[in-house]
C-alpha positions as CSV (number, residue, x, y, z in Angstrom):
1,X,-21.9,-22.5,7.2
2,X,-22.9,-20.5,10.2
3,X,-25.2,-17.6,10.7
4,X,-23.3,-14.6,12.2
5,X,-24.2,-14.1,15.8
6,X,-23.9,-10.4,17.2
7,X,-20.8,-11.4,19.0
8,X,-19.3,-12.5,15.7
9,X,-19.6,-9.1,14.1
10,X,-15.9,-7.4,13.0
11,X,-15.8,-4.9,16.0
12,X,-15.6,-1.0,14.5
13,X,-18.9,-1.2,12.0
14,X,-21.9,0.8,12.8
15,X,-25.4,-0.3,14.2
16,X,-26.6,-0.4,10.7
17,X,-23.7,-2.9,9.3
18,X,-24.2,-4.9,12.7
19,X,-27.4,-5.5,12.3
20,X,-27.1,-5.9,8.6
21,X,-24.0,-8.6,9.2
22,X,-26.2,-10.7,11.5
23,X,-29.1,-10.8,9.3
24,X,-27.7,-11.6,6.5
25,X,-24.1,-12.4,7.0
26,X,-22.6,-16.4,6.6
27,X,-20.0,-17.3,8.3
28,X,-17.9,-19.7,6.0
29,X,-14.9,-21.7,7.4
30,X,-11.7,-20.7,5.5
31,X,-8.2,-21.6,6.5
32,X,-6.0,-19.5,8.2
33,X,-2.9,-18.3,6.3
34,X,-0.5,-18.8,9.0
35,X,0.5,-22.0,7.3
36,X,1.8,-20.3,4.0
37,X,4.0,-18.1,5.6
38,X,7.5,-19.9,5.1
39,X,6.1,-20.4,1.7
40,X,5.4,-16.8,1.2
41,X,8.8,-15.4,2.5
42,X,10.2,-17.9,0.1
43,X,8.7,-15.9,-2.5
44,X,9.7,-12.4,-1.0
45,X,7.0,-11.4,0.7
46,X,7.7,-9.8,3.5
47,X,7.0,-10.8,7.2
48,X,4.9,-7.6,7.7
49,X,2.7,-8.5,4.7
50,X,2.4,-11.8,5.6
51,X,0.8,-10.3,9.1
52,X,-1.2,-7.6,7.0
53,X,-2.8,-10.7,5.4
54,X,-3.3,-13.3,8.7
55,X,-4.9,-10.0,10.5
56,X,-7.3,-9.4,7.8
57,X,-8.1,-12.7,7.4
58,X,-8.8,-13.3,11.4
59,X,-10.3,-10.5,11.0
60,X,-13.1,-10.4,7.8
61,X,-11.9,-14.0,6.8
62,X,-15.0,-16.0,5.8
63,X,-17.5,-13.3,5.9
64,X,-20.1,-14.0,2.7
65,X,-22.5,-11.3,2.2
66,X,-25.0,-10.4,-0.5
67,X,-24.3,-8.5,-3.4
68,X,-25.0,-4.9,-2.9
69,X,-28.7,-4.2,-4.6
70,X,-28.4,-3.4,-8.3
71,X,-24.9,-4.3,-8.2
72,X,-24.1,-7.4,-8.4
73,X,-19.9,-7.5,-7.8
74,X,-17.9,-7.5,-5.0
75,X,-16.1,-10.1,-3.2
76,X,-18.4,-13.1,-2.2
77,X,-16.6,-14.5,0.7
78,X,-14.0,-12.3,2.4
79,X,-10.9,-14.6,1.9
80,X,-7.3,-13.6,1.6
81,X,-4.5,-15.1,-0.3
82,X,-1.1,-14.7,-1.4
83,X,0.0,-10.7,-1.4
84,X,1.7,-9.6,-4.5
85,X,3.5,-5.9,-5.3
86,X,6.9,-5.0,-4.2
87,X,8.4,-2.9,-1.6
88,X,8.5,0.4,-4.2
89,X,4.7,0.3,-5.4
90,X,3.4,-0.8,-2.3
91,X,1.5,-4.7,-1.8
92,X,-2.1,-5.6,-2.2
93,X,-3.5,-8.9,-1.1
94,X,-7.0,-10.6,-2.7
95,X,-10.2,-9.5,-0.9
96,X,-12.1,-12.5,-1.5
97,X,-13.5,-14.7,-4.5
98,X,-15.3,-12.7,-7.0
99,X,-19.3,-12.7,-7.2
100,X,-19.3,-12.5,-11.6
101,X,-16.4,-12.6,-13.6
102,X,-15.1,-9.1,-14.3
103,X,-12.0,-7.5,-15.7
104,X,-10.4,-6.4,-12.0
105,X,-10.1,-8.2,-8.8
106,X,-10.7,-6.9,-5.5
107,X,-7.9,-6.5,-3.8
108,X,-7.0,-5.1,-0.1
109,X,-4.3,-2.0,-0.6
110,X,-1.1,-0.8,1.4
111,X,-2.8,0.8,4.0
112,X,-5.8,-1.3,4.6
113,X,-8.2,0.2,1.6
114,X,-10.8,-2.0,-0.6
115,X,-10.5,-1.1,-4.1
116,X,-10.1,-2.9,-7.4
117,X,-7.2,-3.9,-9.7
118,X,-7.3,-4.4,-12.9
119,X,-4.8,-2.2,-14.7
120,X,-4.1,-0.2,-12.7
121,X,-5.2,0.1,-8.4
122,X,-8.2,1.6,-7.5
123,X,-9.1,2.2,-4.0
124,X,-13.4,2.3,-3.5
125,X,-12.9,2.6,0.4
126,X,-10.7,3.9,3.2
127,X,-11.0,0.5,4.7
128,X,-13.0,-3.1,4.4
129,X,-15.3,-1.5,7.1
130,X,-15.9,1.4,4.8
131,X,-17.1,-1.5,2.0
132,X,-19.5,-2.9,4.7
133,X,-20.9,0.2,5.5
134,X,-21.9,0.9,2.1
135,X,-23.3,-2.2,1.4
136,X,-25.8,-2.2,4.4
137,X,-26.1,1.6,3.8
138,X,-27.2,0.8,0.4
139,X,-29.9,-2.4,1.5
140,X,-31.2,0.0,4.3
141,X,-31.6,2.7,1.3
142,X,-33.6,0.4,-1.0
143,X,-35.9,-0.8,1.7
């Protein structure tokens, strides 16, 4: 485990989720999903999934925050895994392990949005950027 340098930090996030990243971000080693992919295809996932996946994964892969104050859900460590869905309803892919046990699992949608599954999909934010934000937004808010 590593603390999150500024040169580490997901490019696109604001000041705020920069600064927040760094000072209380961990960087956790997690393996790259590369290695799965004749596996996955296997299974029918498609190729451009499979890259969906490996980007986020460079991308957010290993990031452990805190939970958000008076919340205490979300995913622990950003850490992708096998996509599931089909080519009609569109495929999500795991966001991470989940802090608690709950009902849903936090999933990354079609276009790149963090939401929640359980029944049915549920997207929380445009993007995983989007979730950061509003998790810094909210420590800077209860300070």
């Amino acid at each position: 485990m590593d603390r999150y340098l500024s040169e580490d930090v997901p490019e696109g996030l604001t000041r705020r989720a920069q600064r927040f990243v760094v000072a209380h971000g961990i960087k956790i080693g997690v393996p790259p999903v590369g290695r799965l992919r004749e596996q996955w295809l296997a299974l029918g996932v498609p190729s451009s999934e499979i890259d969906h996946v490996t980007e986020y994964q460079k991308h957010w892969g290993g990031l452990d925050l805190p939970p958000a104050p008076h919340y205490d859900g979300g995913p622990r460590c950003l850490d992708s895994d096998l996509p599931e869905g089909s080519p009609d309803e569109g495929w999500l892919f795991p966001a991470g392990t989940d802090r608690t046990a709950v009902p849903y699992s936090f999933m990354i949608g079609p276009s790149g949005e963090s939401g929640v599954y359980g029944e049915r999909w549920t997207p929380l934010h445009r993007t995983v950027d989007g979730w950061v934000e509003s998790v810094a937004l909210a420590y800077d808010a209860s300070m």
